[in-house]
Backbone bond lengths (Angstrom), bond angles and torsions (degrees), N, CA, C in turn:
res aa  C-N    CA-C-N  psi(-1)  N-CA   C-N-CA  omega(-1)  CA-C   N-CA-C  phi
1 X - - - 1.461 - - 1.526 110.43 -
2 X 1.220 128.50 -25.87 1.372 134.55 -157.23 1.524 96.49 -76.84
3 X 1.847 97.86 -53.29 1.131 104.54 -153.10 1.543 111.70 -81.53
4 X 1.443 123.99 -11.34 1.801 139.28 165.96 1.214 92.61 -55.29
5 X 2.046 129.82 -71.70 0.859 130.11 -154.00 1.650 118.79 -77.12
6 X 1.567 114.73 -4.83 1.764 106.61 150.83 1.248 110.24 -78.60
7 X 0.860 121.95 -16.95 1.788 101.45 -174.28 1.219 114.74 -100.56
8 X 1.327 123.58 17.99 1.496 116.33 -173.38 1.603 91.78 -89.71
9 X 1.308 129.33 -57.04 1.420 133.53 177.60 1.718 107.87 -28.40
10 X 1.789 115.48 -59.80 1.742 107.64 -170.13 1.870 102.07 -69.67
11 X 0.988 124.10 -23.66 1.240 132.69 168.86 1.964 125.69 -56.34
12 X 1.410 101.03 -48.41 1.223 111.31 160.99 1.538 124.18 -73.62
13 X 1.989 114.87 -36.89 1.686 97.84 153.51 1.374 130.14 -62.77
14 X 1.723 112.52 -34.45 1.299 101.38 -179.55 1.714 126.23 -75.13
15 X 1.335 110.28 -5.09 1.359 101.19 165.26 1.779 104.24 -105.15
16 X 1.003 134.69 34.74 1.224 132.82 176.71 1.735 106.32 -107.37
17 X 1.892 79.06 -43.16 2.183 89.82 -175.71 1.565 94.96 -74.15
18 X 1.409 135.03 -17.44 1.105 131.76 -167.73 1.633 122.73 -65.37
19 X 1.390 81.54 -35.35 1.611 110.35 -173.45 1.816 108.43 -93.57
20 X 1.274 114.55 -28.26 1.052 116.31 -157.58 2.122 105.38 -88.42
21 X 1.612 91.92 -29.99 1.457 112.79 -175.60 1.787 112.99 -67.61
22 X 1.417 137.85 -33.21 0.688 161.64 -167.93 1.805 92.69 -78.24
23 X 1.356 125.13 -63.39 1.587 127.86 179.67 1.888 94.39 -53.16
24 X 0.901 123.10 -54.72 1.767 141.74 -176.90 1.436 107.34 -46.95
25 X 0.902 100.17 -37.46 1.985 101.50 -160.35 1.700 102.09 -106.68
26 X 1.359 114.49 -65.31 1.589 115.71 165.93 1.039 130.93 -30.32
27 X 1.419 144.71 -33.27 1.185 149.20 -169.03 1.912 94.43 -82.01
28 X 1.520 104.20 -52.11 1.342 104.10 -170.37 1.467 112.73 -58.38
29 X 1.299 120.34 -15.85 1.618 122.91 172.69 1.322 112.54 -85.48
30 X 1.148 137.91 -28.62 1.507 131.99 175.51 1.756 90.22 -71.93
31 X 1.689 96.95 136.30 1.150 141.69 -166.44 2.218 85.21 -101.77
32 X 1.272 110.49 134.75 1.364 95.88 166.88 1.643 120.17 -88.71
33 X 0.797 133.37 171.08 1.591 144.26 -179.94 1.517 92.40 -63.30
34 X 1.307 119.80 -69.75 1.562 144.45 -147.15 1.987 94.13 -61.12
35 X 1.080 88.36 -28.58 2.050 95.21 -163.67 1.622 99.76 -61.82
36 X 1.855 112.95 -24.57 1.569 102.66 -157.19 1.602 75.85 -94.99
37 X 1.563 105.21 146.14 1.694 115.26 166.00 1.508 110.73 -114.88
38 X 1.187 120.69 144.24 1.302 119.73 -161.57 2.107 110.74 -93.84
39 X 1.435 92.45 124.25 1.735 119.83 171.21 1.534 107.34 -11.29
40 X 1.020 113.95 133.35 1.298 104.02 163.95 1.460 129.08 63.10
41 X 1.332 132.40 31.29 1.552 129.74 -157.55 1.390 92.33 -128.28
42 X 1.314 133.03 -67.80 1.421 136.67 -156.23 1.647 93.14 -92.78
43 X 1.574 115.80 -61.80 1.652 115.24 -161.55 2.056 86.13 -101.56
44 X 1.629 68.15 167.45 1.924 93.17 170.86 1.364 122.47 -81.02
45 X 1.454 124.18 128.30 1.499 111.21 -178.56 1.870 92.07 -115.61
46 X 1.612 87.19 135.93 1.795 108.03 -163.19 1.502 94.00 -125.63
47 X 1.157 115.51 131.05 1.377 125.77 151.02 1.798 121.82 -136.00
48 X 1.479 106.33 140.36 1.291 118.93 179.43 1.248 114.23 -104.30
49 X 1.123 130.90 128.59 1.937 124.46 166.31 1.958 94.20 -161.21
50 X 1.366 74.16 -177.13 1.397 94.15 -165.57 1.562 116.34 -106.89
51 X 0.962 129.56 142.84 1.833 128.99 176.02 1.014 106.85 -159.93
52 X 1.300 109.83 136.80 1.694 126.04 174.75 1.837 130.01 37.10
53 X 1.633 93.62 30.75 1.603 127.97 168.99 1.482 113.97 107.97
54 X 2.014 112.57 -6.44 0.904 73.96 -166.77 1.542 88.71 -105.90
55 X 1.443 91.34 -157.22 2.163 120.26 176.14 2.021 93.76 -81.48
56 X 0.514 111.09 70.74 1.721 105.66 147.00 1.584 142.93 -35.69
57 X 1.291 122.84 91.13 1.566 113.27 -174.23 1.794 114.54 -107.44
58 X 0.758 103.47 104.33 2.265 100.40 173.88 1.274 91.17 -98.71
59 X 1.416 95.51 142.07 1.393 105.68 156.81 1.762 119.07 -134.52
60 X 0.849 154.96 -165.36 1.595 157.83 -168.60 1.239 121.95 179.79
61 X 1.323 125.00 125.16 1.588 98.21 171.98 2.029 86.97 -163.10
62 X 1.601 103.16 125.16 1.672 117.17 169.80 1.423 109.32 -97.24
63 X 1.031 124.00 142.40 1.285 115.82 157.26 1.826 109.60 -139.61
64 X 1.552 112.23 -170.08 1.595 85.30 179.24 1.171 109.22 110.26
65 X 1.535 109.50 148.41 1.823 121.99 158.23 0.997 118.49 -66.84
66 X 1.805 127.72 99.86 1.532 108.20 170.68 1.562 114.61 -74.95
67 X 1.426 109.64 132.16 1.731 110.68 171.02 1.482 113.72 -78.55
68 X 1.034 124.11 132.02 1.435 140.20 174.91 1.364 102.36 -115.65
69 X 1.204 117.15 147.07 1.546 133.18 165.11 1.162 144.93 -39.27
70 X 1.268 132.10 136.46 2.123 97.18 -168.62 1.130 97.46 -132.88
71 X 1.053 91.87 147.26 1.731 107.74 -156.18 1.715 107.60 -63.46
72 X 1.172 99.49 141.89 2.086 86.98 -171.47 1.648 93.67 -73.63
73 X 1.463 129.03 154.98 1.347 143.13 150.41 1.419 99.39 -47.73
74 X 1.384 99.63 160.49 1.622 111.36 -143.84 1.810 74.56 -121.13
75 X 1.107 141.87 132.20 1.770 163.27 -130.60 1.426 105.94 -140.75
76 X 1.723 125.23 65.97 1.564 100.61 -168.43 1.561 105.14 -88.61
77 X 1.444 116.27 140.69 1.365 116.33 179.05 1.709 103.25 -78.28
78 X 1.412 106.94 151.82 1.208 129.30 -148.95 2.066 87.51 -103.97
79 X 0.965 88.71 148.93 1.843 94.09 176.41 1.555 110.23 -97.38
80 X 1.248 117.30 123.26 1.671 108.92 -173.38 1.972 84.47 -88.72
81 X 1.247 87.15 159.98 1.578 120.94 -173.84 1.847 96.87 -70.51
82 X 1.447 98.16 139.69 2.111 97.08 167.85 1.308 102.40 -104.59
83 X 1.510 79.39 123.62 2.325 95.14 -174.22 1.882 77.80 -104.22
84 X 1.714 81.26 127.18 1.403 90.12 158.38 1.146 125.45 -90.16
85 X 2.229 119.99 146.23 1.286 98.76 -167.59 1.563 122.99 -78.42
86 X 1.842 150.34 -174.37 0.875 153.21 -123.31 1.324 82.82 -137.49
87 X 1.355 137.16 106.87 1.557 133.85 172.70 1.417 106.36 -51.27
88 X 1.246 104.52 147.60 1.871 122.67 167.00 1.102 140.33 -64.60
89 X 1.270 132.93 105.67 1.402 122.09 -169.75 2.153 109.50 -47.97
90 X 1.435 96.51 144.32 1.407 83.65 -171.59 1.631 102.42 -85.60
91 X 1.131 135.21 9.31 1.385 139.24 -170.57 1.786 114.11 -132.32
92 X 1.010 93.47 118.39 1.953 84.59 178.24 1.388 115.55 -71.71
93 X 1.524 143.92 152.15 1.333 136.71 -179.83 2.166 112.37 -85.96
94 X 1.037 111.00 110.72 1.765 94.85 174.80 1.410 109.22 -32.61
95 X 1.603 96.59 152.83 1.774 103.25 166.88 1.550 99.55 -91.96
96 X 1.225 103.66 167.81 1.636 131.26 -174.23 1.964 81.84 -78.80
97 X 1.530 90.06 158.47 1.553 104.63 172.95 1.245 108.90 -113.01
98 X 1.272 120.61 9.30 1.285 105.07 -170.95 1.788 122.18 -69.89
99 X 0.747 89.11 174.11 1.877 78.89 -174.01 1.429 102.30 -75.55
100 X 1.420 140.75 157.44 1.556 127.26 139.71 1.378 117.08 -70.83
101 X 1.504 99.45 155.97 1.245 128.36 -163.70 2.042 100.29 -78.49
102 X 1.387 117.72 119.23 1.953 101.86 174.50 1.273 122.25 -78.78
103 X 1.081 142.23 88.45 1.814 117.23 -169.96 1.197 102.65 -94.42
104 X 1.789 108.04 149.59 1.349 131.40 -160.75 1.361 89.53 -58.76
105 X 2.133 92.61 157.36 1.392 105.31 155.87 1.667 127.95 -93.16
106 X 0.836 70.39 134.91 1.849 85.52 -173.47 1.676 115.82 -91.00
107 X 0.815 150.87 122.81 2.043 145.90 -160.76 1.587 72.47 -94.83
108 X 1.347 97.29 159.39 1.336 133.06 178.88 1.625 97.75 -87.39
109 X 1.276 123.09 143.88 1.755 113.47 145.88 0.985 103.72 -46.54
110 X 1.860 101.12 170.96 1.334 106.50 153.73 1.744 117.85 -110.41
111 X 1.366 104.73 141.18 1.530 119.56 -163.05 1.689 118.46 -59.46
112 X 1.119 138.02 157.76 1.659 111.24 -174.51 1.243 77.65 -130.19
113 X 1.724 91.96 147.66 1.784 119.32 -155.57 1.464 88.78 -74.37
114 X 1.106 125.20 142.01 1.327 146.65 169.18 2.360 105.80 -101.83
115 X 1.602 90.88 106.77 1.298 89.71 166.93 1.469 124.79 -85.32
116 X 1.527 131.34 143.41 1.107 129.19 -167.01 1.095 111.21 -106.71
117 X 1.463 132.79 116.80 1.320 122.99 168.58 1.305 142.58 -68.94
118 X 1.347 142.67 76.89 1.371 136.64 162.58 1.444 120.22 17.24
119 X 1.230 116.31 96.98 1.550 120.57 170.53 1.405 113.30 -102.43
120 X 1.653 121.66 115.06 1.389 120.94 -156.85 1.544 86.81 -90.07
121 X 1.511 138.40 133.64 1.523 113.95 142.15 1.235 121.96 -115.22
122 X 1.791 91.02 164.21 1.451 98.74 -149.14 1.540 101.20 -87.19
123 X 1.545 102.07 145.24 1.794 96.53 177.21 1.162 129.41 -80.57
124 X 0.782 125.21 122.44 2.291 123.88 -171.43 1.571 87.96 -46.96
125 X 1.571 81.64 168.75 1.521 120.87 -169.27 1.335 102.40 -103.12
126 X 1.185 142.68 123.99 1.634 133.46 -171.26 1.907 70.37 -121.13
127 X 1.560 86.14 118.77 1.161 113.01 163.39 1.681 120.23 -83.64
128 X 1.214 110.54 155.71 1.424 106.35 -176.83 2.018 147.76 -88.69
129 X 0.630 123.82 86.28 1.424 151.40 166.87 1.431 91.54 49.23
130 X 1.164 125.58 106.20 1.376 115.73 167.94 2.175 125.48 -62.36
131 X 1.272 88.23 -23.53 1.683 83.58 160.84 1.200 128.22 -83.01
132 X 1.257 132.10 88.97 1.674 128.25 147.51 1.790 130.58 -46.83
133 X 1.267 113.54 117.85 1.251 112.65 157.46 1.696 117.77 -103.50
134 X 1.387 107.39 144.41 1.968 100.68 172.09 1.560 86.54 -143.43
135 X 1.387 86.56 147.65 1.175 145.94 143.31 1.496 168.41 149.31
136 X 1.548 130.66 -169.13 1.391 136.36 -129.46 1.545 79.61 -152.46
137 X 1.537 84.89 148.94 1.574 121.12 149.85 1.884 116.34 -126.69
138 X 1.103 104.99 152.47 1.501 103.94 -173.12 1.500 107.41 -137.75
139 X 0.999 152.26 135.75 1.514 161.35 -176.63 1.371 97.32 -124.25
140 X 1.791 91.92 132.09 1.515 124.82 172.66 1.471 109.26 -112.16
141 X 1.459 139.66 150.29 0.980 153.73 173.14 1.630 107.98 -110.66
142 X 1.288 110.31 154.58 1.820 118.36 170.69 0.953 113.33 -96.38
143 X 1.018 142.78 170.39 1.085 141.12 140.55 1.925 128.24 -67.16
144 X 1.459 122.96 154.14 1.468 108.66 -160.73 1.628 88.61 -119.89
145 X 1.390 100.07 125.38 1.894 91.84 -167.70 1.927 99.54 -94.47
146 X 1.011 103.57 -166.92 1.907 108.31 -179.67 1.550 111.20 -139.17
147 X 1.050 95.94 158.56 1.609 88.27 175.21 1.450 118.47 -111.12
148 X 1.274 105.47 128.93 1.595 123.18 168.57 1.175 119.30 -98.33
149 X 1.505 113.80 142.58 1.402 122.78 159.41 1.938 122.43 -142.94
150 X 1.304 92.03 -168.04 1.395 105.27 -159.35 1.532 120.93 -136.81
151 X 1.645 127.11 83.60 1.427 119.03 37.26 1.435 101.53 -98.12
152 X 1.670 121.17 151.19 1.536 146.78 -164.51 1.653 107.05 -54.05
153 X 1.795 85.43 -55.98 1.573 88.82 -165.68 1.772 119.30 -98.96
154 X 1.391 117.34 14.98 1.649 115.73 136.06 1.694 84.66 175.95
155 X 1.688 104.97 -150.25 1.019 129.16 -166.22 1.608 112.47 -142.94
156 X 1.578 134.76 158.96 1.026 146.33 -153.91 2.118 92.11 -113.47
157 X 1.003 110.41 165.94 1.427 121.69 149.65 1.313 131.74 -73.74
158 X 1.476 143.77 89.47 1.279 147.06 151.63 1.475 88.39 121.64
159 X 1.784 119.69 6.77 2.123 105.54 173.10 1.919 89.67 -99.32
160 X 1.240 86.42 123.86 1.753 80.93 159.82 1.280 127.28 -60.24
161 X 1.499 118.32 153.34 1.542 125.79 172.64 1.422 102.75 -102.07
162 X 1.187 118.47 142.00 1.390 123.91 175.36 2.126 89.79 -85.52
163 X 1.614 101.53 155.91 1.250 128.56 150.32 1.478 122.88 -119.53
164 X 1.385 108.22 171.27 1.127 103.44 157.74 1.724 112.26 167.40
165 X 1.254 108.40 130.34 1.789 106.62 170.81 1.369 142.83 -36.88
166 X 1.589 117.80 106.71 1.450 115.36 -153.25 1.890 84.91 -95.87
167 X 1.438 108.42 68.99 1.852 101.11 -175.61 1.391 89.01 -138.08
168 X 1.559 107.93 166.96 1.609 129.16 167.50 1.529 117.46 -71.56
169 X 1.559 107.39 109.18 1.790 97.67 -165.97 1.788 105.90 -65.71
170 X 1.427 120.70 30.17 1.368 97.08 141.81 2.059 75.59 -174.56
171 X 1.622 103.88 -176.87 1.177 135.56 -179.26 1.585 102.07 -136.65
172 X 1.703 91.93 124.59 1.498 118.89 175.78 1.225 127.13 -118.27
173 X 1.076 138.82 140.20 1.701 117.94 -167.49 1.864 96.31 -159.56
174 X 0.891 128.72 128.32 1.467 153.97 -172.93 1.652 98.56 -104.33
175 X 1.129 131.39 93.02 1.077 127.70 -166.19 2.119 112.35 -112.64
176 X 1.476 137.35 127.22 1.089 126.81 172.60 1.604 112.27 -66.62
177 X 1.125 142.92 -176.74 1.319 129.40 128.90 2.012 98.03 -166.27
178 X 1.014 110.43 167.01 1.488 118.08 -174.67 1.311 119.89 -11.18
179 X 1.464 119.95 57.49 1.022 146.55 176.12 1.751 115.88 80.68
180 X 1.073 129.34 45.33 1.263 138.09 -130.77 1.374 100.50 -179.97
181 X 1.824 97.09 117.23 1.496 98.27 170.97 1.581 121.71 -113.37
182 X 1.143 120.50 138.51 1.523 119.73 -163.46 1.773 99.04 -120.61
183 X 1.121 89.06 147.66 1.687 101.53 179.27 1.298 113.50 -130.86
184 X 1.394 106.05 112.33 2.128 117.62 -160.84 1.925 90.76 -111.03
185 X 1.497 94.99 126.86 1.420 99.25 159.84 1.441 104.38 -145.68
186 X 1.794 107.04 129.43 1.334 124.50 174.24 1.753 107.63 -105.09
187 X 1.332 104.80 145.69 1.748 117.00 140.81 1.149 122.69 -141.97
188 X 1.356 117.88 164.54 1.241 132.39 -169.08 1.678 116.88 -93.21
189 X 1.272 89.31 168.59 2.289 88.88 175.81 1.793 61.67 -161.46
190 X 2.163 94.50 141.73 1.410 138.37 173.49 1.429 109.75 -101.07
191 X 1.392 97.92 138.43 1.718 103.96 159.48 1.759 93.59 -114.66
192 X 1.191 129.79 136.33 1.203 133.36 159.17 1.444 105.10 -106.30
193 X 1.767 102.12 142.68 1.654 113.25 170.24 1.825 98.95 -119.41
194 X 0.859 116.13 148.73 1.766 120.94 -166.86 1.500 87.23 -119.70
195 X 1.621 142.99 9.28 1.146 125.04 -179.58 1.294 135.72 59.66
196 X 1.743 106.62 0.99 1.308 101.76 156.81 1.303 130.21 -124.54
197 X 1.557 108.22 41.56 1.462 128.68 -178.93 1.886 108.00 100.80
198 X 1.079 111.38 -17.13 1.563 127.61 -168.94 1.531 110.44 -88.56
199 X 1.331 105.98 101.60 1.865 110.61 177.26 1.419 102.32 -87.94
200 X 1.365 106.43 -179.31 1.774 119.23 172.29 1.891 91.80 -173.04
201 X 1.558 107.03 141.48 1.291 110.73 -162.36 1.559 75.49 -133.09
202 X 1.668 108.66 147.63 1.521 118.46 179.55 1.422 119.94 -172.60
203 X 1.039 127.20 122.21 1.327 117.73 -171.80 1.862 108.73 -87.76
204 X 1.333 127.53 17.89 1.410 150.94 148.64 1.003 118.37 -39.75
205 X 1.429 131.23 166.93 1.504 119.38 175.71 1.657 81.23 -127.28
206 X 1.202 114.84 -36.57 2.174 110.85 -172.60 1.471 75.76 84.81
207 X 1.874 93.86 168.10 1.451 112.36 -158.86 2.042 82.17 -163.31
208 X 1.845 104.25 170.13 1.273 98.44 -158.97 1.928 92.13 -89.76
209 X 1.628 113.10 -160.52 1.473 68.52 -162.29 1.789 99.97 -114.69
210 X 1.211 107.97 171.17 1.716 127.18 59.02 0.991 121.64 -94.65
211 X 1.534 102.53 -8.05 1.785 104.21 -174.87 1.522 107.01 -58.62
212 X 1.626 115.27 132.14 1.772 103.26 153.75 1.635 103.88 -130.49
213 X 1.775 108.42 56.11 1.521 95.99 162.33 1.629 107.50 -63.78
214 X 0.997 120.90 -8.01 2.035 112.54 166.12 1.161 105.64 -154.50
215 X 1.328 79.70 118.72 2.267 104.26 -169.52 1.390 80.84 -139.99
216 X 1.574 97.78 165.72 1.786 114.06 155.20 1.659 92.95 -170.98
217 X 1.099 115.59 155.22 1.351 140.55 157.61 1.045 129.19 -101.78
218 X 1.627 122.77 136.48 1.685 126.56 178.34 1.427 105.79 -104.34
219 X 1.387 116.62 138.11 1.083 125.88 154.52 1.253 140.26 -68.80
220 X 1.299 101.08 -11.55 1.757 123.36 -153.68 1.701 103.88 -138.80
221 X 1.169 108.90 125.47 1.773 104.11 171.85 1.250 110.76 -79.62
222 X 1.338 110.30 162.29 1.686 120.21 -177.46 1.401 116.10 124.62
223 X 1.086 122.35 161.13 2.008 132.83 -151.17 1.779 74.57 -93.13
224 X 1.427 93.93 150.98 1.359 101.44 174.99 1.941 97.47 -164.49
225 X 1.536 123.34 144.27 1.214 115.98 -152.93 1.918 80.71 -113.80
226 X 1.521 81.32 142.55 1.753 102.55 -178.96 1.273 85.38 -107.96
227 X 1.945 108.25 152.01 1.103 125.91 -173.33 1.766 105.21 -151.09
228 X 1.062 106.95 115.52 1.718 111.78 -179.19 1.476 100.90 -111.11
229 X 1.581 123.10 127.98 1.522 133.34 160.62 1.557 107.94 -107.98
230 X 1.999 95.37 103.63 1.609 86.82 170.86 1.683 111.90 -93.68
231 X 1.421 120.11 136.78 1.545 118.88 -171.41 1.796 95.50 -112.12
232 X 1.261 109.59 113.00 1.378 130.34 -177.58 1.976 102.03 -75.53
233 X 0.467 100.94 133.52 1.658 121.52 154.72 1.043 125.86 -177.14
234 X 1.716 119.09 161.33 1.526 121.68 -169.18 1.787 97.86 -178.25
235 X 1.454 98.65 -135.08 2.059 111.51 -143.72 1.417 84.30 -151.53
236 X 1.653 91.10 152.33 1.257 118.54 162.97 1.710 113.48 -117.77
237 X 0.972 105.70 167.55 1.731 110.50 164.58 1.401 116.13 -165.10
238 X 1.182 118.28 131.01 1.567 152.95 -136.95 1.583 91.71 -160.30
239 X 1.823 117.62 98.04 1.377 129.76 134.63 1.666 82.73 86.61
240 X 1.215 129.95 35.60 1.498 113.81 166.56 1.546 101.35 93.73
241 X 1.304 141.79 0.62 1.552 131.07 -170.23 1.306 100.11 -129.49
242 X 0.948 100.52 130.12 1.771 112.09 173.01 1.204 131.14 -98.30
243 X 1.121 118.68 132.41 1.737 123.34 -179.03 1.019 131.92 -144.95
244 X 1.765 123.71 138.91 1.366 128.00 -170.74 1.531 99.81 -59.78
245 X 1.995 90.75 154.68 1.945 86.54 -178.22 1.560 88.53 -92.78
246 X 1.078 91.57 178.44 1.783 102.26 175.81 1.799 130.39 -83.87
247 X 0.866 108.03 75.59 1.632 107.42 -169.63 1.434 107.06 98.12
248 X 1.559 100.07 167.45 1.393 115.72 -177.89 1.378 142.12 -112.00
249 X 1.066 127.85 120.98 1.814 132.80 163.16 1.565 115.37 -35.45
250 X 0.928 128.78 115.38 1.731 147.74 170.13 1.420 103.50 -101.84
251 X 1.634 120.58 117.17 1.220 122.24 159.54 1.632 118.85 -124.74
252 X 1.456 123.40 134.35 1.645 109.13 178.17 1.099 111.76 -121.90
253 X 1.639 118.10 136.47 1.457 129.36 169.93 1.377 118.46 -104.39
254 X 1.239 111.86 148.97 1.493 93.78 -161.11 1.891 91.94 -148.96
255 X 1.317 102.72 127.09 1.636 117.93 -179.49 1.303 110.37 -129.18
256 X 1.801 112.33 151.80 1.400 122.93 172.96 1.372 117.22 -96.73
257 X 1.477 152.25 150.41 0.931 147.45 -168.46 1.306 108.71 -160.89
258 X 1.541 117.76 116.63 1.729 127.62 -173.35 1.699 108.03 -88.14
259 X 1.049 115.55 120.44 1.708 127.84 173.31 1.552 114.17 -87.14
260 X 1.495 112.79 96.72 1.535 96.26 -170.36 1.751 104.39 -111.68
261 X 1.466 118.59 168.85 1.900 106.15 -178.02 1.625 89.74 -96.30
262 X 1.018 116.45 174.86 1.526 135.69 -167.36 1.114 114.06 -41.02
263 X 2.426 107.05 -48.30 1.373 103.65 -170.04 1.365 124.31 -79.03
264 X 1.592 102.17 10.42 2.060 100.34 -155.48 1.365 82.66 -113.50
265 X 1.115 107.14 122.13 1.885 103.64 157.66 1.154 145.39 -61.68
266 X 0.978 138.47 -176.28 1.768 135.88 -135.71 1.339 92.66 -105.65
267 X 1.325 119.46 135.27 1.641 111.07 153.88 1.413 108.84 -135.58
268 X 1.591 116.43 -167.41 1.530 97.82 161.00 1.234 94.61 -120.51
């Protein structure tokens, strides 16, 4: 008996904290409504990416009282009172016989026409929406570079040809947009194909020569088509923060080049 009647007490806190912990802890998990602030209202939301070659800019920006609806007042109909009716006498009273009385006819004046004046009113002014939303998209283009080399009008067997990128080693663009200035800078990295199965990947541009950061040599005479893929990507910056753009620009240049041996002469 002793020992039933201690434990009824830790038994009665633990289902008390049981119940009580659940009011304690729950509240702290509801997130309030008021905490989420809505996209786009006070600041600008900007995004840069790329589609179908080009530079892509959106911009958005609300600001303003949004009006919401107000709820109509709620109209309760009122209950009229039940008048009970006044029972009927079960007997009707005779009328008097007396004769009625005729009183003379009298003509009316006649009335004086009353003109009415036309009151024009004026129609209010529905002033204009104090919330503004803007926005724009803007498209940038690259530039499409070519390929040069060195000598112009072909190449020898086993002398290298110099290459090299006739492009701007980068793209800059100062851009406005819904009040908002954005600053886009791209560069490129090359895959070169020399057309005779032989790639070279470089983020270089090559230069004419002595430079040969992009040379190659043929072993073999014969026209063979050069092919350069420059793949653009880069950053934006908006207010001091920088950010990758979204995907990438693909551009291809594409040149012919004749391989001749010592004794055949040069053409293009």
């Amino acid at each position: 008996m002793s020992h039933s009647s201690s434990r009824k007490p830790h038994t009665r806190l633990f289902i008390t904290g049981a119940l009580i912990c659940p009011v304690i802890i729950v509240p702290s998990l509801i997130r309030p409504i008021q905490a989420f602030a809505l996209d786009c209202v006070d600041t600008a939301c900007l995004n840069v990416y790329t589609q179908n070659g080009k530079i892509i800019i959106e911009g958005q920006k609300g600001f303003g009282k949004t009006s919401r609806p107000s709820a109509k007042p709620l109209i309760k109909k009122s209950l009229k009172p039940y008048v009970k009716p006044s029972p009927k006498p079960l007997f009707t009273p005779r009328k008097s016989t007396t004769p009625p009385t005729v009183k003379p006819y009298i003509a009316p004046a006649p009335r004086k026409k009353v003109v009415r004046k036309v009151v024009v009113k004026a129609t209010p002014k529905v002033s204009p929406s104090t919330a503004i939303s803007l926005n724009d998209r803007l498209e940038k283009l690259l530039p499409t570079g070519a390929i040069a080399r060195q000598p112009a009008t072909g190449g020898l067997v086993n002398v290298p040809i110099i290459y090299w990128a006739d492009l701007p080693s980068f793209f800059t663009s100062q851009v406005a947009i819904i009040g908002e200035v954005i600053d886009v800078t791209m560069r490129p990295s090359f895959l070169w194909s020399y057309g005779d199965g032989t790639f070279f990947a470089t983020t270089k541009f090559g230069a004419p020569f002595p430079s040969k950061e992009i040379s190659h040599t043929y072993s073999h005479a014969g026209t063979y088509v050069v092919t350069m893929l420059a793949t653009w990507g880069g950053t934006w910056t908006h207010n001091g923060i920088t950010r990758a753009i979204t995907g990438e620009i693909r551009k291809l240049s594409v040149a012919t080049v004749r391989i001749s041996t010592a004794n055949t002469p040069l053409s293009s």
